[in-house]
C-alpha positions in Angstrom: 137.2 -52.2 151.0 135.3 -55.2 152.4 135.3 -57.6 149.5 138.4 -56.4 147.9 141.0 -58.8 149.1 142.0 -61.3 146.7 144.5 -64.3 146.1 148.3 -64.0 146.1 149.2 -65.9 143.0 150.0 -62.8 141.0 150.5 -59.0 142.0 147.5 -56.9 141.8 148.2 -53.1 142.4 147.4 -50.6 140.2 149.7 -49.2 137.6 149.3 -45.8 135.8 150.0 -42.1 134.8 149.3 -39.8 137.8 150.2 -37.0 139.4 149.0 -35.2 142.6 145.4 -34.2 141.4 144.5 -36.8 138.5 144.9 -40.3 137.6 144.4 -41.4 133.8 142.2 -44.1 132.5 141.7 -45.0 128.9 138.5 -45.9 126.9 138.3 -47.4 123.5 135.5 -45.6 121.6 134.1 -45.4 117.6 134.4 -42.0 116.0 130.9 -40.6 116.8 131.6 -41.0 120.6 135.1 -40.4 120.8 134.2 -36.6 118.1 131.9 -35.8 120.5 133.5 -36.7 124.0 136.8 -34.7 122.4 134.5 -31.6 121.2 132.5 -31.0 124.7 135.1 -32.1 127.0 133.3 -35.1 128.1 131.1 -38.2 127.4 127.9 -36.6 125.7 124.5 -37.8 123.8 126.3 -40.6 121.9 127.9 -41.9 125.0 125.3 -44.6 126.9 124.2 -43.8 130.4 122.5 -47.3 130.9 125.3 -49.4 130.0 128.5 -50.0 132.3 131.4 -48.7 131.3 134.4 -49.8 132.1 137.8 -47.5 133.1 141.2 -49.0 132.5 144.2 -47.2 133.7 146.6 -49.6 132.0 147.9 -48.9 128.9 149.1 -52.1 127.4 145.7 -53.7 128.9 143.8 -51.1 126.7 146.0 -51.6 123.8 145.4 -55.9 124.3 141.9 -55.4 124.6 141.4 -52.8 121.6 144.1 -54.8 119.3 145.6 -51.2 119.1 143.4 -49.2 117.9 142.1 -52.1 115.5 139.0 -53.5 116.7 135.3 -52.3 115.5 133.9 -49.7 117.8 137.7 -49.4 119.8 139.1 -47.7 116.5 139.8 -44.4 119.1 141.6 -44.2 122.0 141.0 -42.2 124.5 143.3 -41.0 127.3 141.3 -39.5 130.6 142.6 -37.7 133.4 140.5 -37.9 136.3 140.1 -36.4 139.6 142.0 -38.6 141.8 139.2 -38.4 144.5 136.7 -39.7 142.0 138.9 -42.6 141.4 139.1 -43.5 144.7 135.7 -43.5 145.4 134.9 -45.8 142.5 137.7 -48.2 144.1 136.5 -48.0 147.3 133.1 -48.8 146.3 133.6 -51.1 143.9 133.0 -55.2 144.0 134.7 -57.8 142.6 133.0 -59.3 139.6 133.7 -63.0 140.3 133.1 -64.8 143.3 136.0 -67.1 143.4 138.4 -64.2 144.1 136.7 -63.4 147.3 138.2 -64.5 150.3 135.9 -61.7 153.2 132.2 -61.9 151.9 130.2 -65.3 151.9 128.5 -66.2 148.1 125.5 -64.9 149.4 126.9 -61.3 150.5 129.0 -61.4 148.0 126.0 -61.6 145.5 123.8 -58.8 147.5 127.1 -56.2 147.4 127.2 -57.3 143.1 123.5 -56.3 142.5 123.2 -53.3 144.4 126.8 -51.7 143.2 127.3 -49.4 140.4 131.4 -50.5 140.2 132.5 -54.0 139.4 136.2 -54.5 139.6 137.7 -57.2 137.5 141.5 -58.1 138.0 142.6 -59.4 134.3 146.3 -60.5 133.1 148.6 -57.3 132.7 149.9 -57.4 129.0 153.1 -56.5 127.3 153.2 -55.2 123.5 152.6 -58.1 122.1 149.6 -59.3 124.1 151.8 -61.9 126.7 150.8 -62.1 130.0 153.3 -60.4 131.8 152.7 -62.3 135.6 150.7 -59.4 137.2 147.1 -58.1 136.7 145.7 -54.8 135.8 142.5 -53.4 137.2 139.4 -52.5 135.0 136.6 -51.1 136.7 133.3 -51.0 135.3 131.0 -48.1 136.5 127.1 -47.5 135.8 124.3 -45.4 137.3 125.0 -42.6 139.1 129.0 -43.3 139.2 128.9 -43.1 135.9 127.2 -39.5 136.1 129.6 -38.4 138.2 132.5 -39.5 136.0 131.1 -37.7 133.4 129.7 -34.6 135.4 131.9 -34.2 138.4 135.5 -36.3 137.5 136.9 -35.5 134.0 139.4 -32.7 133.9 140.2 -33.6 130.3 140.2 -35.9 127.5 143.4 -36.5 124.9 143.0 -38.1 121.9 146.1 -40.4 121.8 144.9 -42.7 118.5 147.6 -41.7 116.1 150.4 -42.2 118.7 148.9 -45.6 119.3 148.7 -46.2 115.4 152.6 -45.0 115.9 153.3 -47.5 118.4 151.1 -50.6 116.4 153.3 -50.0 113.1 156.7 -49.5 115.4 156.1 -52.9 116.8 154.9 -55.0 113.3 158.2 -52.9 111.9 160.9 -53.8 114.9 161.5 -50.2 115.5 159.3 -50.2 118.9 161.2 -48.6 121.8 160.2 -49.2 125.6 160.4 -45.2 125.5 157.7 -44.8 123.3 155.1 -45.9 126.6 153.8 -43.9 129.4 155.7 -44.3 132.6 153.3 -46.2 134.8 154.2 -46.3 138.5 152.5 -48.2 141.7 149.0 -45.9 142.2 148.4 -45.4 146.2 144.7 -44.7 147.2 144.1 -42.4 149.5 141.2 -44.4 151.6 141.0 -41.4 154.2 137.9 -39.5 152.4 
């Protein structure tokens, strides 16, 4: 976890659906990937292997960052349970994307652990419904290589397509019939750094 510890001024854990054996993380997708993904069961030949992608297990984050379902290429939502193990892992090897959050590593380490790690971390402002900063950040973690193989291959017990409750949720707000309810119930995730 060396490079992982990071300034006070606003609470970073992670918050999000999990139970003993998974932990969910949501993607944004277009149709084509998000068709196939839903059809094999995972990410297949429309999804890229040489680009980073990044996990967010934060709902309202995902629902800031795709406008709801709205934005081109993030018209689909995607909810993904994963293998709490995997999710760990990528954690635990993962490396903050911007120096100035780094309070362990010199610039120069810092830099070495960046280039030669297939997980950045970013910690971004957690969101409410209406895109506010809400005074804690989510995680995001961005996986390539062969983490991203694994994710695919080894991690993903299933893939829900949740697009038309998120549509739900989008109109509920714009009408003033949005209920707190309506979310998933998000609790503070624990890693388990033992493996």
């Amino acid at each position: 976890m060396k490079g992982l510890i990071m300034k006070k001024e606003e609470e970073r854990n992670i918050y999000a659906v999990f139970d003993d054996k998974t932990i969910r993380v949501y993607q944004a997708y277009n149709n084509e990937i998000a068709d196939e993904a839903l059809k094999l069961g995972k990410f297949g030949s429309k999804f890229s292997l040489t680009r980073m992608t990044w996990i967010k297990p934060s709902f309202l984050w995902m629902m800031y960052r795709s406008g709801w379902a709205s934005k081109q290429g993030q018209e689909r939502i995607l909810a993904i349970d994963l293998k709490r193990e995997g999710f760990d892992e990528i954690v635990r090897n993962s490396v903050l994307s911007s120096f100035r959050e780094v309070s362990d590593l010199s610039k120069e380490e810092w830099k070495e652990k960046l280039e030669n790690s297939e997980v950045r971390c970013q910690w971004d402002p957690d969101r409410d419904i209406y895109g506010n900063p809400i005074g804690r950040r989510a995680i995001q973690l961005g996986i390539k290589g062969k983490t991203v193989k694994k994710y695919i291959n080894d991690w993903i017990v299933n893939i829900t397509d949740i697009t038309d409750k998120v549509i739900e949720m989008r109109n509920s707000i714009q009408n003033g019939t949005f209920s707190e309810v309506m979310l998933p119930k998000e609790k503070k995730y624990i890693l388990n750094i033992n493996d």
